[in-house]
PDB file of N, CA, C and O in Angstrom:
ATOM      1  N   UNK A   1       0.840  -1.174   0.000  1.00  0.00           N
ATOM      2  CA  UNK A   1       0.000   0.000   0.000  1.00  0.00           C
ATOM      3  C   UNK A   1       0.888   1.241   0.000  1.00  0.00           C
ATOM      4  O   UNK A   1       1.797   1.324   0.827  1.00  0.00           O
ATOM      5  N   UNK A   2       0.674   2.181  -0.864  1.00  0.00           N
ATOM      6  CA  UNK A   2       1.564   2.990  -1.147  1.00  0.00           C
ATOM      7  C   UNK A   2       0.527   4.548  -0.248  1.00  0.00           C
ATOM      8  O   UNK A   2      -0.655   4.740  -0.532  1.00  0.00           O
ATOM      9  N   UNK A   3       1.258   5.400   0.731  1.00  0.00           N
ATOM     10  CA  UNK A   3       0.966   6.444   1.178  1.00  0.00           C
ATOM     11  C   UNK A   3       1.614   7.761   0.676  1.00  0.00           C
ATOM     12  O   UNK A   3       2.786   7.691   0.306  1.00  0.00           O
ATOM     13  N   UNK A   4       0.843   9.199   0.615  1.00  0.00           N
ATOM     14  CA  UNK A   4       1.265   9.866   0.403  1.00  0.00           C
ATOM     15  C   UNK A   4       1.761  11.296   1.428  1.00  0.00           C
ATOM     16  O   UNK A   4       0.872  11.667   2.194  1.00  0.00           O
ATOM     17  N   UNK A   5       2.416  11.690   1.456  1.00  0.00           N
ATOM     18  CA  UNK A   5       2.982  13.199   2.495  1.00  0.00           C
ATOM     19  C   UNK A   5       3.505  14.113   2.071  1.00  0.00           C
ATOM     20  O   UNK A   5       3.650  14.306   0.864  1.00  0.00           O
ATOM     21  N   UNK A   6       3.924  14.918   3.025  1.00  0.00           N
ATOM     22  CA  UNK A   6       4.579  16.067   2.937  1.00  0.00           C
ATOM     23  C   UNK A   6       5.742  16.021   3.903  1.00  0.00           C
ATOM     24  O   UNK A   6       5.519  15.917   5.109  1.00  0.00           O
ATOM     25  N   UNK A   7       7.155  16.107   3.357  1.00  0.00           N
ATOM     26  CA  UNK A   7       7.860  16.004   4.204  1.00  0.00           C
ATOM     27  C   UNK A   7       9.071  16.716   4.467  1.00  0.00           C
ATOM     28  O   UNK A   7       9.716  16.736   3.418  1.00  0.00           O
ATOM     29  N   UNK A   8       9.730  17.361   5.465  1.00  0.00           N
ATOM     30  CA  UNK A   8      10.762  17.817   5.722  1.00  0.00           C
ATOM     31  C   UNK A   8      12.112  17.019   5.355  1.00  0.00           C
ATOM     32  O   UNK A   8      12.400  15.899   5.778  1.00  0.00           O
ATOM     33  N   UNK A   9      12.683  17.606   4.712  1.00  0.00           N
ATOM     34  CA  UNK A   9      14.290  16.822   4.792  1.00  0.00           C
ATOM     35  C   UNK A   9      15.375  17.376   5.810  1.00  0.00           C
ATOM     36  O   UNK A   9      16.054  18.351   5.488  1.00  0.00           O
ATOM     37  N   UNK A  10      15.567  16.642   7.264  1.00  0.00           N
ATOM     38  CA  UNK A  10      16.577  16.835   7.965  1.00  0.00           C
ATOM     39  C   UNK A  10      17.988  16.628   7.861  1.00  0.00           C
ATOM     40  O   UNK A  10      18.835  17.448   8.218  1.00  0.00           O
ATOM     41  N   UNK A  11      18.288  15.125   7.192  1.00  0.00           N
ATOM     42  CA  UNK A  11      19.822  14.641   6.564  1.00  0.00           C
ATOM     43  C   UNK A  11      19.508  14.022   5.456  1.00  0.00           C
ATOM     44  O   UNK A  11      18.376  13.800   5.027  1.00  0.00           O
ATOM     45  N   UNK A  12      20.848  13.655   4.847  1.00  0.00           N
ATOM     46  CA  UNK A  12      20.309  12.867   3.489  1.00  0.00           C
ATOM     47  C   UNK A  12      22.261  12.273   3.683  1.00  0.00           C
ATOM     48  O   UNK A  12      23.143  13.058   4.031  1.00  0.00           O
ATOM     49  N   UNK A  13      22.493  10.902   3.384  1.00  0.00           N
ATOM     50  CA  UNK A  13      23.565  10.776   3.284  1.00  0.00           C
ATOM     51  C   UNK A  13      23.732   9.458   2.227  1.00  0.00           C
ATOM     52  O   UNK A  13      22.876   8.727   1.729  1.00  0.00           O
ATOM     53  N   UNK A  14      25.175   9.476   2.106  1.00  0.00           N
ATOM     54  CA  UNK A  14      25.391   9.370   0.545  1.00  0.00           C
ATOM     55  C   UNK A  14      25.678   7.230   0.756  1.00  0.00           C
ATOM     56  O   UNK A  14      26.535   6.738   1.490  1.00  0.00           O
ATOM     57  N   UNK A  15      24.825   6.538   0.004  1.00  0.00           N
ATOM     58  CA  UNK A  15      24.831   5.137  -0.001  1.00  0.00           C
ATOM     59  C   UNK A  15      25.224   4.254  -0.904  1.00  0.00           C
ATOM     60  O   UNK A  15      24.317   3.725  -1.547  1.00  0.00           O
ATOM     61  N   UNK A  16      26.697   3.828  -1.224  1.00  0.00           N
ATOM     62  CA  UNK A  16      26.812   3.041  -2.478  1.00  0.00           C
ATOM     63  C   UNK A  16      27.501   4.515  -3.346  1.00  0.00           C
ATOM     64  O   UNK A  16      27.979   5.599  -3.010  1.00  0.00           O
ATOM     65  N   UNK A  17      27.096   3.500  -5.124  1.00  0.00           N
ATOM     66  CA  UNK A  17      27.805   4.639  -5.798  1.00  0.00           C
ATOM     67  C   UNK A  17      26.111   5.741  -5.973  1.00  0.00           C
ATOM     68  O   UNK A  17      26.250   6.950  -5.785  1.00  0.00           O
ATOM     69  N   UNK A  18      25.134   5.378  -6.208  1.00  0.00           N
ATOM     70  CA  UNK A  18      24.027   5.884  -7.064  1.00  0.00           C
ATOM     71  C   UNK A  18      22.770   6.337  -5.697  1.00  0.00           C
ATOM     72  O   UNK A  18      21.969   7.272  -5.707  1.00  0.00           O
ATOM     73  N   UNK A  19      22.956   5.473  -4.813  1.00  0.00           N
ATOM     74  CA  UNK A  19      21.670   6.027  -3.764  1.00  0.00           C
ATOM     75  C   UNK A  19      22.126   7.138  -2.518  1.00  0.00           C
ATOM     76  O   UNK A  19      23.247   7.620  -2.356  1.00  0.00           O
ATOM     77  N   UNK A  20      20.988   7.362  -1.765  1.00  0.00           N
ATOM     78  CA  UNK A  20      20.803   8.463  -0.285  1.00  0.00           C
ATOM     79  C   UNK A  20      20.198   7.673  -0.015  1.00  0.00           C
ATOM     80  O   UNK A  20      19.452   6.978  -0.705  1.00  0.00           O
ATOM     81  N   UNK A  21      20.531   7.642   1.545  1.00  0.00           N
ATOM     82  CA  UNK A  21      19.440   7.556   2.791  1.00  0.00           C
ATOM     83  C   UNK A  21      18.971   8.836   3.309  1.00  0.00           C
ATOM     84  O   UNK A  21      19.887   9.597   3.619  1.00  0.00           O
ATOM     85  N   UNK A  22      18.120   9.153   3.436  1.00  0.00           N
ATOM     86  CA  UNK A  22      17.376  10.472   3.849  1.00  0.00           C
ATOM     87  C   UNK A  22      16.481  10.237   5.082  1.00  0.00           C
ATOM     88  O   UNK A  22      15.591   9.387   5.094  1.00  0.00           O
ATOM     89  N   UNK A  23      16.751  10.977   6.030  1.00  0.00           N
ATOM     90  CA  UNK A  23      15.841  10.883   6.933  1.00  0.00           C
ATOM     91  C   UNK A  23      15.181  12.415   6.747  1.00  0.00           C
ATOM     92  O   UNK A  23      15.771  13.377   6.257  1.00  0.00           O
ATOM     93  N   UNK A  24      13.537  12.395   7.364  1.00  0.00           N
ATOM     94  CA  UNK A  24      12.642  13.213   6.970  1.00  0.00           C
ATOM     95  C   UNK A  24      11.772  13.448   8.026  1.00  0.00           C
ATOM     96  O   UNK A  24      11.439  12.616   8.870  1.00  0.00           O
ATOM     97  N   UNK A  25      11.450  14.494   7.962  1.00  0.00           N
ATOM     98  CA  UNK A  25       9.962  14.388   9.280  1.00  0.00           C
ATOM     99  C   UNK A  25       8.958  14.286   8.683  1.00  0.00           C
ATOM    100  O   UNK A  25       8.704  15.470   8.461  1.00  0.00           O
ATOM    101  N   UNK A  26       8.124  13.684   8.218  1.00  0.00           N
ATOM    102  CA  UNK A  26       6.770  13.338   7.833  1.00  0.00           C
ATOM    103  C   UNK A  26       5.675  13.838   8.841  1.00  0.00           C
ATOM    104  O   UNK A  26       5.861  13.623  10.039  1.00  0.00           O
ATOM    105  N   UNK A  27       4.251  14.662   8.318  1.00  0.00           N
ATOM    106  CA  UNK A  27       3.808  15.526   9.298  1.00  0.00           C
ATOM    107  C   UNK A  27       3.120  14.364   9.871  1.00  0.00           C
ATOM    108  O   UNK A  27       3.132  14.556  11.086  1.00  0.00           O
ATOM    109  N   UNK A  28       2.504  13.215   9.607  1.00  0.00           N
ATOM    110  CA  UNK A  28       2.004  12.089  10.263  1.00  0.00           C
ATOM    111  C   UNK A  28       2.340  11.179  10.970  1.00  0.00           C
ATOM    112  O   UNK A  28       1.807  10.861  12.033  1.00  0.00           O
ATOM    113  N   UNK A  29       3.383  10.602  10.381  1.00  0.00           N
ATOM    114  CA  UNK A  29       4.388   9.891  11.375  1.00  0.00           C
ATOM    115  C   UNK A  29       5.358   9.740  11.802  1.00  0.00           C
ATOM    116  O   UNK A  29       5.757   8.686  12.295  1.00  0.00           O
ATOM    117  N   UNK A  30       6.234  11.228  11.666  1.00  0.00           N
ATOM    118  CA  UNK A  30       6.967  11.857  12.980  1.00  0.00           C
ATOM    119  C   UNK A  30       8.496  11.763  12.051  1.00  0.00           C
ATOM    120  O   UNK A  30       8.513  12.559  11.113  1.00  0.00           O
ATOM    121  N   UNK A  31       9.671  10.957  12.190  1.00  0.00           N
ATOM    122  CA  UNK A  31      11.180  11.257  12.146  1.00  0.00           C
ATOM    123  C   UNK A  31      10.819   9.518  11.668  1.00  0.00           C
ATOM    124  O   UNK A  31      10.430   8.618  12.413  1.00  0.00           O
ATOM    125  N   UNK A  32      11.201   9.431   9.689  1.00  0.00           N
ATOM    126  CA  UNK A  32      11.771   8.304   9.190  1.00  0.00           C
ATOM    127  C   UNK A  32      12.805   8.283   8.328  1.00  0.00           C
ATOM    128  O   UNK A  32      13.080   9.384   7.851  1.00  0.00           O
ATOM    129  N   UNK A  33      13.432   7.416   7.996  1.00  0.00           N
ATOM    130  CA  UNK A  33      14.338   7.243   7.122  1.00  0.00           C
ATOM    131  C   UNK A  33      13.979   6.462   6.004  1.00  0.00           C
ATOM    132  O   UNK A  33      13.680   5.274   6.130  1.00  0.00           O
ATOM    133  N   UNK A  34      13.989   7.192   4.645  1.00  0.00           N
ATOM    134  CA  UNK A  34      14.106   6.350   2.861  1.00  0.00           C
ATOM    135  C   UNK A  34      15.612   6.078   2.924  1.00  0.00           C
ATOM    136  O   UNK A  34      16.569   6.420   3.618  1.00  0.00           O
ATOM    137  N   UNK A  35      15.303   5.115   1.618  1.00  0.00           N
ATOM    138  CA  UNK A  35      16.256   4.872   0.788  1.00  0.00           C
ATOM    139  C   UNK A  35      15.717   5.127  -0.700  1.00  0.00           C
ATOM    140  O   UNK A  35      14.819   4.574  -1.334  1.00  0.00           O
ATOM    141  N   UNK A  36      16.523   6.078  -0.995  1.00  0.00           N
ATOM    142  CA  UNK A  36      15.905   7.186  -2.522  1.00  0.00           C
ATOM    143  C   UNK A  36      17.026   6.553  -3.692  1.00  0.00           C
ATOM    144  O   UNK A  36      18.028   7.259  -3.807  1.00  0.00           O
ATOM    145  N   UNK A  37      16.983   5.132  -4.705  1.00  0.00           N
ATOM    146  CA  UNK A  37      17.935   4.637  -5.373  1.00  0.00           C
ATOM    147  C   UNK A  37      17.955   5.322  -6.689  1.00  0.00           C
ATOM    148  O   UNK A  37      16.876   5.785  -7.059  1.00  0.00           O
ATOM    149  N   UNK A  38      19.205   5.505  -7.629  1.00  0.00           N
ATOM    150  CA  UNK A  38      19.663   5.584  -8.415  1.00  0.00           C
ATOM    151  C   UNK A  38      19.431   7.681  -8.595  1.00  0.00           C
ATOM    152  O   UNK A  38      19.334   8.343  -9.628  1.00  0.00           O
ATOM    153  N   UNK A  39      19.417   8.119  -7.207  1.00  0.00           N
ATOM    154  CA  UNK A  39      19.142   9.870  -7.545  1.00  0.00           C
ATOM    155  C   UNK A  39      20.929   9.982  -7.762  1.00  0.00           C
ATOM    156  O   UNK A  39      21.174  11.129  -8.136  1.00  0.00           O
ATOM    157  N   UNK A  40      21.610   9.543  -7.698  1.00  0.00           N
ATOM    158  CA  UNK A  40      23.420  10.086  -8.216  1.00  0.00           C
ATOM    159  C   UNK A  40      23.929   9.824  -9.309  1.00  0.00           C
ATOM    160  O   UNK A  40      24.867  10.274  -9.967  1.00  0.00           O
ATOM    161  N   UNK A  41      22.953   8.783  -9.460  1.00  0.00           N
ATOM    162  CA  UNK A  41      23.068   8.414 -11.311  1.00  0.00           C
ATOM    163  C   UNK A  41      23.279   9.605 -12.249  1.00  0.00           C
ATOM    164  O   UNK A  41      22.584  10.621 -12.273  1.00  0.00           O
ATOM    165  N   UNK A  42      24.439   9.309 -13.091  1.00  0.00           N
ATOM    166  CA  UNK A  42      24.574  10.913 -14.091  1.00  0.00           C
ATOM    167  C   UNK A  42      23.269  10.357 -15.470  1.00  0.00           C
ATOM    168  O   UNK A  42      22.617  11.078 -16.226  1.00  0.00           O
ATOM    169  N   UNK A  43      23.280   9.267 -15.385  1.00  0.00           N
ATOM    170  CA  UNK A  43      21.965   9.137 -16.732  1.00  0.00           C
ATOM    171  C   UNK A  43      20.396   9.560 -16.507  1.00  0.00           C
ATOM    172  O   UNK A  43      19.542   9.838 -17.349  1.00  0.00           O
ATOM    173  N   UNK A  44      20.288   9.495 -14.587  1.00  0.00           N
ATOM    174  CA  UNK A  44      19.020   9.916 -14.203  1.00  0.00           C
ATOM    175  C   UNK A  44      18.663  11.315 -14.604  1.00  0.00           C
ATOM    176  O   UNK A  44      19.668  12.016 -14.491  1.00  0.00           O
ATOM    177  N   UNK A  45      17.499  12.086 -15.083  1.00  0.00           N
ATOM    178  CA  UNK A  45      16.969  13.471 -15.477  1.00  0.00           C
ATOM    179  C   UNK A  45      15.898  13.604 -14.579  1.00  0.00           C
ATOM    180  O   UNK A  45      15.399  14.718 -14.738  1.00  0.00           O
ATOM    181  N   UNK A  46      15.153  12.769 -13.445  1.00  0.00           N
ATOM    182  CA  UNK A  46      14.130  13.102 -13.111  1.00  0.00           C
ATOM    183  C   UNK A  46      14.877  13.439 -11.803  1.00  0.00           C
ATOM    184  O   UNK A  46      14.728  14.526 -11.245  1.00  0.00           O
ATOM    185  N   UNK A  47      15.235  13.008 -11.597  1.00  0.00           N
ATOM    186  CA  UNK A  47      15.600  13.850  -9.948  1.00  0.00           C
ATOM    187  C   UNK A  47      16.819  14.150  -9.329  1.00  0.00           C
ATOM    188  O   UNK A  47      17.701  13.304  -9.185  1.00  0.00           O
ATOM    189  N   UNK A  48      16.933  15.512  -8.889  1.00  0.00           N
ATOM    190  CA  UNK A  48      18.387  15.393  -8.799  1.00  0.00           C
ATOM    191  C   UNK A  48      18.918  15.726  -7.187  1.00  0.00           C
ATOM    192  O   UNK A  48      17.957  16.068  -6.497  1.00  0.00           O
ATOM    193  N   UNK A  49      20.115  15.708  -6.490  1.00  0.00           N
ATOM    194  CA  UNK A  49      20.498  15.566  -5.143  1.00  0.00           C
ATOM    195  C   UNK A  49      19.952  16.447  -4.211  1.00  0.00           C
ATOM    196  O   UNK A  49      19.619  16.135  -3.067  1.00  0.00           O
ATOM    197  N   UNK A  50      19.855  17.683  -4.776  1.00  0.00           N
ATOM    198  CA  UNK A  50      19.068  19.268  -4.674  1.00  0.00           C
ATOM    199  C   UNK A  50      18.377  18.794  -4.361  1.00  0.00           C
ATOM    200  O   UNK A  50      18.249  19.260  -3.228  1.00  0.00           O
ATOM    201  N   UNK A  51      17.301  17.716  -4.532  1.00  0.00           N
ATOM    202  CA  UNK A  51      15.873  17.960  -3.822  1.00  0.00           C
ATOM    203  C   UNK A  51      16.076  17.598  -2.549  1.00  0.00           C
ATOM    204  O   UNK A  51      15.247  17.919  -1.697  1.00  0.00           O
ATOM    205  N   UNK A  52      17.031  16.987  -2.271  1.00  0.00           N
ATOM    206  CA  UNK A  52      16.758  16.224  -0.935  1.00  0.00           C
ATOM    207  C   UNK A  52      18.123  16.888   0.002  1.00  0.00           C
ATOM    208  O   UNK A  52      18.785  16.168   0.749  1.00  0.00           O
ATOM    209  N   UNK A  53      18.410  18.408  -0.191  1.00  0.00           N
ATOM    210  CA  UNK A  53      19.151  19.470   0.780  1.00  0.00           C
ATOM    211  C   UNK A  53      18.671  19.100   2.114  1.00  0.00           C
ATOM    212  O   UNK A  53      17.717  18.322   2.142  1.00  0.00           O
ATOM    213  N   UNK A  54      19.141  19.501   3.191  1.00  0.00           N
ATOM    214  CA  UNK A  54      18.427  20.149   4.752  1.00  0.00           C
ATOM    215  C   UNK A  54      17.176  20.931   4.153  1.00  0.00           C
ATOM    216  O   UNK A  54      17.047  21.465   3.052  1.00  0.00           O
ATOM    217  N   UNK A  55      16.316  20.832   5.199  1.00  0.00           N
ATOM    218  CA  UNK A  55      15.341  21.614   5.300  1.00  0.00           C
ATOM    219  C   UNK A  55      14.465  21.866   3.730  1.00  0.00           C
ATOM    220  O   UNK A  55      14.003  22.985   3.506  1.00  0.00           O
ATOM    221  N   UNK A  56      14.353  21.114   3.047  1.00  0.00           N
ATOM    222  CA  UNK A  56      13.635  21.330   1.787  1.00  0.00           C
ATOM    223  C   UNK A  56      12.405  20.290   1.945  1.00  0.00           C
ATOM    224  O   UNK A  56      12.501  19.080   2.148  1.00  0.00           O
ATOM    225  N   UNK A  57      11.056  21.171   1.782  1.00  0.00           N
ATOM    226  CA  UNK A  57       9.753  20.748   1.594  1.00  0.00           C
ATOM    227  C   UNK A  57       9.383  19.679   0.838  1.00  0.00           C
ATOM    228  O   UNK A  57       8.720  20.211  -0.052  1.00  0.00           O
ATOM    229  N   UNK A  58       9.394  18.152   0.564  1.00  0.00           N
ATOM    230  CA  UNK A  58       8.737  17.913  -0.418  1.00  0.00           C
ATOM    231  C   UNK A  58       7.550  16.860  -0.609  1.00  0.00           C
ATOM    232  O   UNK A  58       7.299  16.148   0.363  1.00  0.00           O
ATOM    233  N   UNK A  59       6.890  16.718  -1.631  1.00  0.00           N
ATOM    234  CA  UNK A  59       6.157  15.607  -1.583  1.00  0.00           C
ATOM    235  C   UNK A  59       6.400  14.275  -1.937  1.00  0.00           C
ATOM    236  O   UNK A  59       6.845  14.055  -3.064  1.00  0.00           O
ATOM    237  N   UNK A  60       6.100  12.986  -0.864  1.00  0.00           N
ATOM    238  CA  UNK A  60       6.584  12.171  -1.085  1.00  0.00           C
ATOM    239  C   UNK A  60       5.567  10.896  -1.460  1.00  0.00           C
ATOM    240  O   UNK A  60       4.401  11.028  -1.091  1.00  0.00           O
ATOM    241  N   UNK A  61       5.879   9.847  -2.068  1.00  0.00           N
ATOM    242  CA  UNK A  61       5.281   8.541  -2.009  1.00  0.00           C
ATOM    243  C   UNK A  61       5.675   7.342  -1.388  1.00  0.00           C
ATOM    244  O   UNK A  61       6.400   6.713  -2.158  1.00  0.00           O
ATOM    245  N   UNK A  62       5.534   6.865  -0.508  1.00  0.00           N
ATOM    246  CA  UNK A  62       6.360   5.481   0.061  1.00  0.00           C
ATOM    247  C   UNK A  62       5.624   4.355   0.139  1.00  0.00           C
ATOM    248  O   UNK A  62       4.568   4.188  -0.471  1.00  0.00           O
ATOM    249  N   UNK A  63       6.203   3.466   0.961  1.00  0.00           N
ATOM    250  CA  UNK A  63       5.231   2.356   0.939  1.00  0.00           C
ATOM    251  C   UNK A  63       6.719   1.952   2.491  1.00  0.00           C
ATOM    252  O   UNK A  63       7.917   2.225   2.570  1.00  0.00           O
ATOM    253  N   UNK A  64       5.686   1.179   3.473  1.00  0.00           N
ATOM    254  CA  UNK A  64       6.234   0.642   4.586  1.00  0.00           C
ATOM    255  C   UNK A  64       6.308  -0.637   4.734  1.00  0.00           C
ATOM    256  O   UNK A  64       5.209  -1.133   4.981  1.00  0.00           O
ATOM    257  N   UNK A  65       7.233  -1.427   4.679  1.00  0.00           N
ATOM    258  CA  UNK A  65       7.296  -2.574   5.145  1.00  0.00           C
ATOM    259  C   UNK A  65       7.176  -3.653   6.331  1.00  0.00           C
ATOM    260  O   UNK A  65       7.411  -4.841   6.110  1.00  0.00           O
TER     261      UNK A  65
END
């Protein structure tokens, strides 16, 4: 089941050659951590490291295991 938010970016640190772990405050369920794969990729165009600065707003999709 996939949920949707709004979320704060507190850290984001660097995993492998191509992924982040990002931890986030989500306004619902408080202080989590993603794993966001292939955003360091130089072939990726949809998203780039910028989104996931300190303190940047964004909207997210996840799913919890």
């Amino acid at each position: 089941m996939f949920n949707q938010s709004k979320a704060i970016v507190l850290h984001s640190i660097k995993y492998g050659e191509t992924s982040l772990i990002v931890n986030c405050f989500l306004y619902d369920l408080g202080v989590k951590s993603f794993m966001i794969k292939g955003v360091l990729n130089s072939k990726n165009k949809k998203f780039s490291k910028s989104y996931f600065l300190p303190l940047s707003i964004i909207y997210i999709t996840y799913s919890i295991k």
